[in-house]
N, CA, C and O atoms as a GROMACS GRO file, in nm:
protein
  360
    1UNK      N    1  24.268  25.721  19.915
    1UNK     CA    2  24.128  25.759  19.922
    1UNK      C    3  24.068  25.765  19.783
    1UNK      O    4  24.151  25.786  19.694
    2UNK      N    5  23.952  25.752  19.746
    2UNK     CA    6  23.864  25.763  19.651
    2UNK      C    7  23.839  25.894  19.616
    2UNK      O    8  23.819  25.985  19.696
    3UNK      N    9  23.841  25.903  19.479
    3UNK     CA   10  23.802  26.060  19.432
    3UNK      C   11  23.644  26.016  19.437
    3UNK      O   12  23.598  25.904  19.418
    4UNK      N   13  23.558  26.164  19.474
    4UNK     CA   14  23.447  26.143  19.422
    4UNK      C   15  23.406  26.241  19.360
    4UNK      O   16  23.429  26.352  19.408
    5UNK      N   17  23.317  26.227  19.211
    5UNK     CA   18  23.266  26.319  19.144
    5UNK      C   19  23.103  26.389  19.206
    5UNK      O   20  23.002  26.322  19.227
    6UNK      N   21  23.116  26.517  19.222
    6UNK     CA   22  23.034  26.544  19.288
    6UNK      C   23  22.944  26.664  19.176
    6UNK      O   24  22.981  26.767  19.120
    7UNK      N   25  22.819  26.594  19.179
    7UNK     CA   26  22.725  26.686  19.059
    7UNK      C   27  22.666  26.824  19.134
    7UNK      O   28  22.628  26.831  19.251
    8UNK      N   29  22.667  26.925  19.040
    8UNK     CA   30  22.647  27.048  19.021
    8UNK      C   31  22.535  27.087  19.161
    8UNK      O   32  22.564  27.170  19.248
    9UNK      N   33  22.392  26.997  19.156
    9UNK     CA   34  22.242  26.999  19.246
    9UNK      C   35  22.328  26.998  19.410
    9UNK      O   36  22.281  27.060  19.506
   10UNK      N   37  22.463  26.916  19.419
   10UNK     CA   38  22.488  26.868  19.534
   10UNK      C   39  22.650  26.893  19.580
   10UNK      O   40  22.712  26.820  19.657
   11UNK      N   41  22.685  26.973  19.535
   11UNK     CA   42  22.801  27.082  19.537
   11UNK      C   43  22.772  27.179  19.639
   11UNK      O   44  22.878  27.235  19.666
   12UNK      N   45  22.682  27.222  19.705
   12UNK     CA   46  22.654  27.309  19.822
   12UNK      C   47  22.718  27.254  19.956
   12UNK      O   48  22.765  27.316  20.051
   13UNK      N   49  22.705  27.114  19.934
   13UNK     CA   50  22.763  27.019  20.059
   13UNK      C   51  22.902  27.036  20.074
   13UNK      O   52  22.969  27.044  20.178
   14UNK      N   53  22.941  27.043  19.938
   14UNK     CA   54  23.117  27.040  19.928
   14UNK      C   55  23.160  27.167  19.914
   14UNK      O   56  23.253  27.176  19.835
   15UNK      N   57  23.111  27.309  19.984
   15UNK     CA   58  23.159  27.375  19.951
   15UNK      C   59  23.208  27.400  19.763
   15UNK      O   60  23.301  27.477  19.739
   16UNK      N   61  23.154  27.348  19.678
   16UNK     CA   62  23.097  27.386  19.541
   16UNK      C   63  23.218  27.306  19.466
   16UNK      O   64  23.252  27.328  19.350
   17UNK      N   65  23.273  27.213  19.548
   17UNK     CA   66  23.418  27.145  19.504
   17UNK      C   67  23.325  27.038  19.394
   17UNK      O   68  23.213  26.993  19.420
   18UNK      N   69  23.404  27.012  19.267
   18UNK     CA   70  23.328  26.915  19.198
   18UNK      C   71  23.388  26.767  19.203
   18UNK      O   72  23.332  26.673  19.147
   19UNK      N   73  23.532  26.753  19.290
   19UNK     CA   74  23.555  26.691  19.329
   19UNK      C   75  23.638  26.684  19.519
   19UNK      O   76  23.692  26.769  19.589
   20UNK      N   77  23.606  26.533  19.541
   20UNK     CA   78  23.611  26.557  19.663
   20UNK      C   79  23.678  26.404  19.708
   20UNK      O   80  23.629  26.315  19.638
   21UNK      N   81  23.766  26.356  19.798
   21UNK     CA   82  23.794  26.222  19.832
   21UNK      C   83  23.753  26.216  19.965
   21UNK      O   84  23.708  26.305  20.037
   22UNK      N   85  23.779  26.071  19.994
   22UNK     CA   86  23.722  25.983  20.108
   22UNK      C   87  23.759  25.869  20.087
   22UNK      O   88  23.782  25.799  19.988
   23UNK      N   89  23.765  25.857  20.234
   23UNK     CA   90  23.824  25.717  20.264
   23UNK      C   91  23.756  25.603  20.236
   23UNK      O   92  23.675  25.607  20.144
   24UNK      N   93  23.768  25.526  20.283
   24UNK     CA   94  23.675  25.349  20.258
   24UNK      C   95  23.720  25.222  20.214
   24UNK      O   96  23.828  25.239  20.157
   25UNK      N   97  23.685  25.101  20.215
   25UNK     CA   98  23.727  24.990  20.204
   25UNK      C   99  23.636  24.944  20.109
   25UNK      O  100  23.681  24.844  20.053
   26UNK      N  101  23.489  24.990  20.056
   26UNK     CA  102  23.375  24.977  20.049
   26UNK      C  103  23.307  25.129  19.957
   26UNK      O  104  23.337  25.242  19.998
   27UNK      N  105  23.249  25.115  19.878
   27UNK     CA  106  23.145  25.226  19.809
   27UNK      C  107  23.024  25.267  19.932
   27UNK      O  108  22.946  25.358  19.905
   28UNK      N  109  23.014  25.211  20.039
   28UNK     CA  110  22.919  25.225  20.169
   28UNK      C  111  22.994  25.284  20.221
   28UNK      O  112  22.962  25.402  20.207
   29UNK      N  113  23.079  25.276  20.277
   29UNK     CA  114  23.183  25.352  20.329
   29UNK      C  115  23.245  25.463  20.335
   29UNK      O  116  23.258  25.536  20.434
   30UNK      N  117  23.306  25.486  20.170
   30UNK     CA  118  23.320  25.586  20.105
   30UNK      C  119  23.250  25.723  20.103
   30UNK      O  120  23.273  25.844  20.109
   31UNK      N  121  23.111  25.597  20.084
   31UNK     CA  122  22.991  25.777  20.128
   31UNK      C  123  22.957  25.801  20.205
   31UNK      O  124  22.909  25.914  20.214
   32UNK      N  125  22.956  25.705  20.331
   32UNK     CA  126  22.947  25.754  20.454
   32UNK      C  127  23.017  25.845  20.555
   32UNK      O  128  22.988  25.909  20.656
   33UNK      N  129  23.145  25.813  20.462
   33UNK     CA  130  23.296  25.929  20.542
   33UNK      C  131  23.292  26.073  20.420
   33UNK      O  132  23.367  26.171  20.425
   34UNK      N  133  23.199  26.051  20.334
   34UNK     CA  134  23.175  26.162  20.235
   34UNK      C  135  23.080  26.241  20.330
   34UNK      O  136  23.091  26.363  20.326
   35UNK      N  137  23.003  26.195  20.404
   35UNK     CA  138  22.887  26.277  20.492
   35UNK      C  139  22.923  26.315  20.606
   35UNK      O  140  22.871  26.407  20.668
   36UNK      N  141  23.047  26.224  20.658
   36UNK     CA  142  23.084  26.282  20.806
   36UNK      C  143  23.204  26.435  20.717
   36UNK      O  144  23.203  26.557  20.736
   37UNK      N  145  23.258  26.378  20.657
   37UNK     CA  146  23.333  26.510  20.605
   37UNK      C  147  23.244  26.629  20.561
   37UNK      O  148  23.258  26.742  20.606
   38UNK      N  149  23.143  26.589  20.459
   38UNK     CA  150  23.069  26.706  20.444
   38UNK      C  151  22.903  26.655  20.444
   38UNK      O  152  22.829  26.604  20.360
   39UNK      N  153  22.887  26.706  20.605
   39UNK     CA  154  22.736  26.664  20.651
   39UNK      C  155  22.611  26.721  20.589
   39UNK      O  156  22.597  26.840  20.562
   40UNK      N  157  22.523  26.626  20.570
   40UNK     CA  158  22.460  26.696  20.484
   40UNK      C  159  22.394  26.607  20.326
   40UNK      O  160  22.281  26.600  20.277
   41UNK      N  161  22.538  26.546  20.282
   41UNK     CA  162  22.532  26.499  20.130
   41UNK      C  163  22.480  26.394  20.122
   41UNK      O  164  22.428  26.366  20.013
   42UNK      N  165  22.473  26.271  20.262
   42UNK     CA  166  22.454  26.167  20.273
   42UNK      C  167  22.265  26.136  20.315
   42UNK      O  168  22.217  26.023  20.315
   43UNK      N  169  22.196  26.246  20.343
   43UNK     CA  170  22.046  26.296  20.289
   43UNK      C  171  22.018  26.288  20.161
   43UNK      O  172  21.915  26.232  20.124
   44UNK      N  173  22.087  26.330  20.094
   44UNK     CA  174  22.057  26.327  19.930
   44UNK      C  175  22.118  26.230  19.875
   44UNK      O  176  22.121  26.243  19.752
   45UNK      N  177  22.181  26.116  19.922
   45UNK     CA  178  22.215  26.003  19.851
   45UNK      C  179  22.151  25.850  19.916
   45UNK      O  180  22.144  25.737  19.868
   46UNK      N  181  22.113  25.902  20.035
   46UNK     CA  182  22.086  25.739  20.115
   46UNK      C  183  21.946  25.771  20.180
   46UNK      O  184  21.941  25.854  20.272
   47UNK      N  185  21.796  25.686  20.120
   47UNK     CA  186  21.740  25.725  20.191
   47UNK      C  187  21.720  25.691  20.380
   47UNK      O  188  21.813  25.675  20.459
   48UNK      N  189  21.558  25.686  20.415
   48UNK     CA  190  21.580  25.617  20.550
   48UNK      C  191  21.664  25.491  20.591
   48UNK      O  192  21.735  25.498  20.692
   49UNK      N  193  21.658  25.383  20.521
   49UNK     CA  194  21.688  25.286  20.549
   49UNK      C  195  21.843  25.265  20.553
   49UNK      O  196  21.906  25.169  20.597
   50UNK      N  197  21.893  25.394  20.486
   50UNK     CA  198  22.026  25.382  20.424
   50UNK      C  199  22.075  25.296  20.294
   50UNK      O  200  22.184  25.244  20.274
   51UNK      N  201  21.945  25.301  20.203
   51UNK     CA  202  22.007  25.268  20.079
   51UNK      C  203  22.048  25.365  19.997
   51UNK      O  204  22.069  25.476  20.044
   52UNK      N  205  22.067  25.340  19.859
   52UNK     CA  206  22.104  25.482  19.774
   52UNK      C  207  21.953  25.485  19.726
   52UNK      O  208  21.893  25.384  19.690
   53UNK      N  209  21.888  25.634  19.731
   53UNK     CA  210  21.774  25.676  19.733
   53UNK      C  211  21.838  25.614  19.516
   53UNK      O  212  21.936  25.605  19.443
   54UNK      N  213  21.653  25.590  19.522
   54UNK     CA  214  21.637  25.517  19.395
   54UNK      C  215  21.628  25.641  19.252
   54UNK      O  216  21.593  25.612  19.137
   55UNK      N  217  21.664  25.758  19.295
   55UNK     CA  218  21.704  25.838  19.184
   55UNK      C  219  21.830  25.881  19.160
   55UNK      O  220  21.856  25.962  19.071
   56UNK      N  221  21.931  25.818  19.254
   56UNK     CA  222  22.035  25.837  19.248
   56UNK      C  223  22.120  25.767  19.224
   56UNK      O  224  22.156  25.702  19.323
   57UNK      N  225  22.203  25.735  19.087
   57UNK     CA  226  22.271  25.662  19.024
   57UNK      C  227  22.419  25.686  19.088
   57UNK      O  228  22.474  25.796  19.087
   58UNK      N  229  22.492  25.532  19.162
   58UNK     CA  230  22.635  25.551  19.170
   58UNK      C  231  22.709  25.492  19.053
   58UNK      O  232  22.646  25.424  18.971
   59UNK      N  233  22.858  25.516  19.038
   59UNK     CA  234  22.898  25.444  18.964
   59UNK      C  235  23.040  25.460  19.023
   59UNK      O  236  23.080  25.564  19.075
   60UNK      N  237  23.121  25.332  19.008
   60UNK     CA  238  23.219  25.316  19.045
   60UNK      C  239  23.310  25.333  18.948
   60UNK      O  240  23.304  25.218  18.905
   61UNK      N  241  23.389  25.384  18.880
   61UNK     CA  242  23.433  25.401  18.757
   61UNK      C  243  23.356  25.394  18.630
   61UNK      O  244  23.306  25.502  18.601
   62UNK      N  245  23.334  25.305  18.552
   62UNK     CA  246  23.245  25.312  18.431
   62UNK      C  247  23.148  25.255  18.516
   62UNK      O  248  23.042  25.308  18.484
   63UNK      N  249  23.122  25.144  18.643
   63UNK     CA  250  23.052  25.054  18.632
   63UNK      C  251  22.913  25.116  18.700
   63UNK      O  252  22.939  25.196  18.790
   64UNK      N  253  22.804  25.102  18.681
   64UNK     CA  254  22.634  25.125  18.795
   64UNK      C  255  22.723  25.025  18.890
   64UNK      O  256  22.780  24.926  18.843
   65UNK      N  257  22.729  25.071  19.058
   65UNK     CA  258  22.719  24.984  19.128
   65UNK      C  259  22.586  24.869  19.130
   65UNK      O  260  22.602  24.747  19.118
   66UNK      N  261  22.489  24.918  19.143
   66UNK     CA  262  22.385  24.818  19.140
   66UNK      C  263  22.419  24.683  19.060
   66UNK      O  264  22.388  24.575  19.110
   67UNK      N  265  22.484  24.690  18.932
   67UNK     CA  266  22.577  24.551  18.846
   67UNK      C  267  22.618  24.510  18.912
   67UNK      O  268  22.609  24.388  18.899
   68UNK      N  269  22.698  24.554  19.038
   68UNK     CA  270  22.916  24.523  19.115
   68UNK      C  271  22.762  24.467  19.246
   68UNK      O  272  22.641  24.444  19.239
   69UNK      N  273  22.853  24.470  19.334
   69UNK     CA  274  22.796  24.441  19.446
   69UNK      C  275  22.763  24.577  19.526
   69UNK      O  276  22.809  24.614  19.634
   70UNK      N  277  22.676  24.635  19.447
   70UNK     CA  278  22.589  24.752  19.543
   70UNK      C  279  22.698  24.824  19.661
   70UNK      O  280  22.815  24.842  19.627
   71UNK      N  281  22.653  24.861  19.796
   71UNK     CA  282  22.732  24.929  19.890
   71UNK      C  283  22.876  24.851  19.920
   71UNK      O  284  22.992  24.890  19.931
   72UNK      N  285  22.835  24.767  19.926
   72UNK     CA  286  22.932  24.615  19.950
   72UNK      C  287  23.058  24.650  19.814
   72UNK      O  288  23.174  24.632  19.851
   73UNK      N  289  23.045  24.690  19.691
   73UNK     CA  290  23.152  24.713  19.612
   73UNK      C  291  23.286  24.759  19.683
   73UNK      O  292  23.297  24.852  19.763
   74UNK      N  293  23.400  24.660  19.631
   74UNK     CA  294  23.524  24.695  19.733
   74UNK      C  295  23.559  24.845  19.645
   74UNK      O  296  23.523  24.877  19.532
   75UNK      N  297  23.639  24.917  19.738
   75UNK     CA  298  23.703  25.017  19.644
   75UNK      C  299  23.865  25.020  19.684
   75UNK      O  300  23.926  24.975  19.781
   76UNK      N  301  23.903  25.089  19.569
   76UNK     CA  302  24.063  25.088  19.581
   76UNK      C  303  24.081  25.227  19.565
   76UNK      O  304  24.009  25.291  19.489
   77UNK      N  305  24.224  25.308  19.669
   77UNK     CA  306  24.275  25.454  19.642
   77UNK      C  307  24.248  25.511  19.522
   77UNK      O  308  24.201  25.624  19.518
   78UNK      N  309  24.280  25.425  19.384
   78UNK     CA  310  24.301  25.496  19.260
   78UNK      C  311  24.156  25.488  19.226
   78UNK      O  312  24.129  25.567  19.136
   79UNK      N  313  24.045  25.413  19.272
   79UNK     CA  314  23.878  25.441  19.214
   79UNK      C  315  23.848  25.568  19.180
   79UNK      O  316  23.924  25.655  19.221
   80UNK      N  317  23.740  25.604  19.105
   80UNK     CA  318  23.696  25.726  19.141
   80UNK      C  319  23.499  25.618  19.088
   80UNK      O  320  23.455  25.528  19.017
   81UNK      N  321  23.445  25.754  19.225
   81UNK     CA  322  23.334  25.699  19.221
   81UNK      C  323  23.227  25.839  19.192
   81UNK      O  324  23.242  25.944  19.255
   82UNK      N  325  23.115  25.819  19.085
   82UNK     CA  326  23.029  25.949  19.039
   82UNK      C  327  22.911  25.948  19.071
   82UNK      O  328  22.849  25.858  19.014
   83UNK      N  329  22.848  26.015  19.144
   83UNK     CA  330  22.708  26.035  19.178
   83UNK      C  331  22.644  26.088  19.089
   83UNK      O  332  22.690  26.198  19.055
   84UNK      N  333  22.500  26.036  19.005
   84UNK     CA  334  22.441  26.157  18.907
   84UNK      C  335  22.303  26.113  18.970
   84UNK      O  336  22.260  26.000  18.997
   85UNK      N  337  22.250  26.231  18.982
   85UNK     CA  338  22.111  26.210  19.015
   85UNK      C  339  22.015  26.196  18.832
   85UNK      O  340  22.048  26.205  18.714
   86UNK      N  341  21.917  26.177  18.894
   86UNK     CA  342  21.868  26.129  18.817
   86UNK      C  343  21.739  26.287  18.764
   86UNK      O  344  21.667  26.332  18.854
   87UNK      N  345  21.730  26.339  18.642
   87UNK     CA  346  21.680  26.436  18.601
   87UNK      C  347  21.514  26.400  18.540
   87UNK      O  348  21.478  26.293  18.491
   88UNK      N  349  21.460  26.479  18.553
   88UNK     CA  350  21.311  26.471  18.503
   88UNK      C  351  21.294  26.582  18.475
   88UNK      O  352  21.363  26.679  18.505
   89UNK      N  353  21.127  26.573  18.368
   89UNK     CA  354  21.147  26.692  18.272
   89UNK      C  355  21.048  26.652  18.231
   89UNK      O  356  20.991  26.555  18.280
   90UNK      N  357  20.999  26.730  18.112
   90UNK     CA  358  20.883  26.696  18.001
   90UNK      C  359  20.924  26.804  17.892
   90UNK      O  360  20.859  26.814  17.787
   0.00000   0.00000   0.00000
């Protein structure tokens, strides 16, 4: 399974775990069995349509999925994949 890094805003889902795994074949996948495990998280990462809402940066190890092939990115057991939302401010 995939480790996933789970940021501070979205730690309520996981019971406050900052990390968390899931299964998948796929970075789509991955977070989709991230939401059936802890329901809830997959609101704050995918909007209606089920994309990754556009303030929310994945990354598959070093890489932005959006570079790799978006949801479609294969993943492997040893991946780890990091969600950071995206911060605003003035």
């Amino acid at each position: 399974m995939a480790t996933l890094r789970i940021p501070t805003p979205m730690r309520g889902f996981t019971n406050n775990q900052a990390e968390v795994t899931a299964p998948g074949a796929t970075v789509g996948e991955v977070l989709k069995n991230l939401d059936t495990r802890h329901p809830g998280i997959g609101g704050r990462v995918f909007d209606e349509r089920g994309a990754v809402r556009r303030y929310v940066n994945v990354y598959l190890n070093d890489e932005d999925i959006r570079a790799l092939s978006g949801l479609d990115t294969p993943v492997k057991d040893v991946d780890r994949i990091t969600l950071i939302p995206a911060m605003a401010g003035g």
